[in-house]
N, CA, C and O atoms as a DFTB+ gen file, in Angstrom:
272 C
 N C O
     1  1       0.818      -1.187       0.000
     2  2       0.000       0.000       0.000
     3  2       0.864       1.254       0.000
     4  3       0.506       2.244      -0.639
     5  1       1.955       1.235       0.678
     6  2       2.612       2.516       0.664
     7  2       3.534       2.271      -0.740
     8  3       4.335       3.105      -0.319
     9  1       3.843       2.060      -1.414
    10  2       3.874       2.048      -2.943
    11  2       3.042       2.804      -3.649
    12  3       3.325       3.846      -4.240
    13  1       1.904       2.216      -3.576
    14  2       1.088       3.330      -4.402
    15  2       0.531       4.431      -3.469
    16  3      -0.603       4.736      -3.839
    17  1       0.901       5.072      -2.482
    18  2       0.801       6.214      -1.748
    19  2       1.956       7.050      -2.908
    20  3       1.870       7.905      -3.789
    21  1       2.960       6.261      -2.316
    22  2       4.415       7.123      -3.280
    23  2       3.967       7.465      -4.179
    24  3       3.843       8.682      -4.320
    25  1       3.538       6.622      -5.154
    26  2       3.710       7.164      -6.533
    27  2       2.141       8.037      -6.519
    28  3       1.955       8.701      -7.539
    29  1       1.436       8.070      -5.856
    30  2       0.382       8.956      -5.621
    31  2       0.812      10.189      -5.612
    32  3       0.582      10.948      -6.553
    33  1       1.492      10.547      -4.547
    34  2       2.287      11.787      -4.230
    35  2       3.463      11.860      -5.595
    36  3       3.123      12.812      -6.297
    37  1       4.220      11.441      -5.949
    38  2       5.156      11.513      -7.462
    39  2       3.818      11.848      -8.209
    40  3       3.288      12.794      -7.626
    41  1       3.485      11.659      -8.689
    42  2       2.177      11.600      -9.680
    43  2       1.834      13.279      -9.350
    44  3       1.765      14.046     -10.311
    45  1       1.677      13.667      -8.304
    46  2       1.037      14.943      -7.945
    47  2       2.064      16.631      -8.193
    48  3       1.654      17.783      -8.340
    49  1       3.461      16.074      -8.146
    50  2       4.473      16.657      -8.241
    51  2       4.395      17.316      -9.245
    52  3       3.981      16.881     -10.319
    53  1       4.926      18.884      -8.957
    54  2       4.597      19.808     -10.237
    55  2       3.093      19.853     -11.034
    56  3       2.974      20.495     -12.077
    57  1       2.294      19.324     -10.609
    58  2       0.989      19.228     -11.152
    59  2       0.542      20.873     -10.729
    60  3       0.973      21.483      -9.750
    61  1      -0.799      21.583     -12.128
    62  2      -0.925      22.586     -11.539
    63  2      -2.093      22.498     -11.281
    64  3      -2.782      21.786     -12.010
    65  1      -2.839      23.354      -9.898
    66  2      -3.912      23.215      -9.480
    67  2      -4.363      24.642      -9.165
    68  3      -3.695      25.542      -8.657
    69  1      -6.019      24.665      -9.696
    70  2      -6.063      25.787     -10.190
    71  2      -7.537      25.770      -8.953
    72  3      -8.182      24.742      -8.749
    73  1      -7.721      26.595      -8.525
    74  2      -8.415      26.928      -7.052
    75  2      -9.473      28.145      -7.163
    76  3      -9.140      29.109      -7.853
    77  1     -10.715      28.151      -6.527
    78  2     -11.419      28.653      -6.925
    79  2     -11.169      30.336      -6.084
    80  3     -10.040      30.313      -5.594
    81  1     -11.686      31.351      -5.872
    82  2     -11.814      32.472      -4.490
    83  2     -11.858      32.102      -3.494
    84  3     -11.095      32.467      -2.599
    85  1     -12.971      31.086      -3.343
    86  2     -13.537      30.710      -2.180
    87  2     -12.208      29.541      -1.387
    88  3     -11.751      29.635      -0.248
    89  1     -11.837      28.435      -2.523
    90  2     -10.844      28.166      -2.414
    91  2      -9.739      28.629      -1.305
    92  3      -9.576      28.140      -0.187
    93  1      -9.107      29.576      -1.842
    94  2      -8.278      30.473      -2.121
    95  2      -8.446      30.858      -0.235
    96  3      -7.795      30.361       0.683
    97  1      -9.353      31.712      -0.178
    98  2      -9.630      32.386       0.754
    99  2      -9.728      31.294       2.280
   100  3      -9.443      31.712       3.402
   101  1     -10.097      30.149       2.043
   102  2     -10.508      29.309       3.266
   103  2      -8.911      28.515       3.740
   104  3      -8.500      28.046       4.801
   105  1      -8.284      28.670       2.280
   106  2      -6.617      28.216       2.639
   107  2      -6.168      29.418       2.992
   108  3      -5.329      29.051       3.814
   109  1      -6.109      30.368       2.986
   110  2      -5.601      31.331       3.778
   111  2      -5.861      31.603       5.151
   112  3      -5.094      32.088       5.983
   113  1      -6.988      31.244       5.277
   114  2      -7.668      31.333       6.840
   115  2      -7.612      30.306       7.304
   116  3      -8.388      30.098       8.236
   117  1      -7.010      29.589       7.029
   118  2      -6.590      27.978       7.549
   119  2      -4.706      28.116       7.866
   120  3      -4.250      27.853       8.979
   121  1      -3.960      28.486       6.892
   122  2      -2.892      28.852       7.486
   123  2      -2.585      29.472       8.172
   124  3      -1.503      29.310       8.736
   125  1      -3.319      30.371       8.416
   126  2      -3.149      31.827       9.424
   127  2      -3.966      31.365      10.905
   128  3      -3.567      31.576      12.050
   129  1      -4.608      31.013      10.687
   130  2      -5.172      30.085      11.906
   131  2      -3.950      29.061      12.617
   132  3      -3.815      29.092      13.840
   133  1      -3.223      28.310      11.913
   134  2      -2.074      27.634      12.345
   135  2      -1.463      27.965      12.694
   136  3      -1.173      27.471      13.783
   137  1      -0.457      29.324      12.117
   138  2      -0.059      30.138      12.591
   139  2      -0.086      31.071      13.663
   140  3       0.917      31.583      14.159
   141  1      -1.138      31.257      13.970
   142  2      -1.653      31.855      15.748
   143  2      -1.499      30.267      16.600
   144  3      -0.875      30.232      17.661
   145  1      -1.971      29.315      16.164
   146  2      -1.674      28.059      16.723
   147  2      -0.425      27.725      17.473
   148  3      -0.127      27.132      18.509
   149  1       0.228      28.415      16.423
   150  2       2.078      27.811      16.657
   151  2       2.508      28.871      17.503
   152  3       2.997      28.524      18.578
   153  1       2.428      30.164      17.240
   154  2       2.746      30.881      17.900
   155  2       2.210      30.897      19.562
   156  3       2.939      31.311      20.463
   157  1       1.028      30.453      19.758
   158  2       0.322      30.267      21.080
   159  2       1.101      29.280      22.143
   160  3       1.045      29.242      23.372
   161  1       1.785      28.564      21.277
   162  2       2.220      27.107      21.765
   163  2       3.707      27.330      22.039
   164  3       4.437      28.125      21.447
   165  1       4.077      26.404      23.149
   166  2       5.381      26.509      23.670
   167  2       6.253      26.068      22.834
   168  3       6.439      24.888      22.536
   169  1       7.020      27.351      22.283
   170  2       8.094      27.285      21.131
   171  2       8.895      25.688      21.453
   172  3       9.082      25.055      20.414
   173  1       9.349      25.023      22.673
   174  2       9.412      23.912      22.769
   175  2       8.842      22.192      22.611
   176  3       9.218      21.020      22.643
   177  1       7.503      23.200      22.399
   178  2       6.145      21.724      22.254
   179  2       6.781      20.753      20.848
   180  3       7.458      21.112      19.885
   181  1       6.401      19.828      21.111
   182  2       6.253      19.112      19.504
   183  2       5.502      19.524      18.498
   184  3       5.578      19.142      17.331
   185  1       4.611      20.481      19.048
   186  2       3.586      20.711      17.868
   187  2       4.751      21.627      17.488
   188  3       5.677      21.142      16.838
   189  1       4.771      22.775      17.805
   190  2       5.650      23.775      17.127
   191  2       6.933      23.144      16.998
   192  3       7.680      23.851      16.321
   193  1       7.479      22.064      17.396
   194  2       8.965      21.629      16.640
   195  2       8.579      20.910      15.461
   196  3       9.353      20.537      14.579
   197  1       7.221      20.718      15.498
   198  2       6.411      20.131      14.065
   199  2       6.978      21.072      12.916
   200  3       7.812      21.109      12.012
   201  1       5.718      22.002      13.706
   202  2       5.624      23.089      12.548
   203  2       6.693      23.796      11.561
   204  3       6.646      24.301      10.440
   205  1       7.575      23.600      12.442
   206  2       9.362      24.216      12.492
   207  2      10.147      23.616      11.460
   208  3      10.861      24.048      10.555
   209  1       9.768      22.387      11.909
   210  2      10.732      20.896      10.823
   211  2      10.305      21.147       9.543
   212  3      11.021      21.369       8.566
   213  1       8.869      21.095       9.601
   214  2       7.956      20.239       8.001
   215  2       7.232      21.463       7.543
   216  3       7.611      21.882       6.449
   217  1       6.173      22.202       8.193
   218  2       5.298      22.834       7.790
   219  2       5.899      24.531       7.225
   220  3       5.933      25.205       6.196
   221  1       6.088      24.571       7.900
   222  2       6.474      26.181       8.040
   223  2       7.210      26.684       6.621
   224  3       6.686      27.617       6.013
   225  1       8.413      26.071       6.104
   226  2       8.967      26.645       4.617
   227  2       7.508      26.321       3.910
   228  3       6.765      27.302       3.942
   229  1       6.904      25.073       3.237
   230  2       5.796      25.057       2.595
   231  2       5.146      25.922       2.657
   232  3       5.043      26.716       1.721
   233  1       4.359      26.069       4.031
   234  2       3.260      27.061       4.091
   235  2       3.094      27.980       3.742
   236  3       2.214      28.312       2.949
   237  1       4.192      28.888       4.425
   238  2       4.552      29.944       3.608
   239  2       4.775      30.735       2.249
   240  3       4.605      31.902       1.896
   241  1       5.338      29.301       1.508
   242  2       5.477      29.354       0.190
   243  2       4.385      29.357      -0.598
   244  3       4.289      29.834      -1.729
   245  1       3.329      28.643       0.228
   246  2       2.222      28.191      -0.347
   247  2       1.003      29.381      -0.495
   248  3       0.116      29.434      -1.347
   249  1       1.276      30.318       0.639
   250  2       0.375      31.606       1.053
   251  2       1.277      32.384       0.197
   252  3       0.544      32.816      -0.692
   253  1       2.316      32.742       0.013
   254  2       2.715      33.765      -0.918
   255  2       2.079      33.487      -2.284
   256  3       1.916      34.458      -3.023
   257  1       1.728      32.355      -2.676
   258  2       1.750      32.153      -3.726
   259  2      -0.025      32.266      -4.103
   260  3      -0.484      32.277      -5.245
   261  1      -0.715      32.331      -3.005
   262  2      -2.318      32.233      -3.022
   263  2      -2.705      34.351      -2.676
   264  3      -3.771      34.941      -2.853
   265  1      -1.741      34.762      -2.313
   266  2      -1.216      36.277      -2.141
   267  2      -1.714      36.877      -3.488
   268  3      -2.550      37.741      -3.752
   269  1      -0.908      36.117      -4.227
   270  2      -0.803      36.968      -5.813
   271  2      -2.092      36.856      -6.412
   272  3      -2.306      37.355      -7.517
């Protein structure tokens, strides 16, 4: 099963996905929501050494890019 997870995710890579306003707008208020999340939370927690590791370059990248 995790085989075809992989190539699920490969498969998805560089793919473009095209998002509606509404879209648009509920992922923004979903990151920014996380973001007060992380910040609320003890810069030591796992959640925020989560966020730190994995989430945080993406996200970001991901809201600049829903910005434009």
């Amino acid at each position: 099963m995790s085989r075809k997870v992989n190539n699920e995710n490969k498969s998805f890579r560089g793919s473009i996905v095209y998002l509606t306003s509404m879209e648009k707008e509920a992922l923004k208020r979903a990151i920014n929501q996380y973001l007060e999340d992380v910040g609320g939370a003890d810069k030591n927690s796992p959640f925020a050494q989560f966020f730190h590791e994995y989430d945080e370059g993406p996200l970001s990248s991901a809201y600049n890019k829903l910005i434009k």
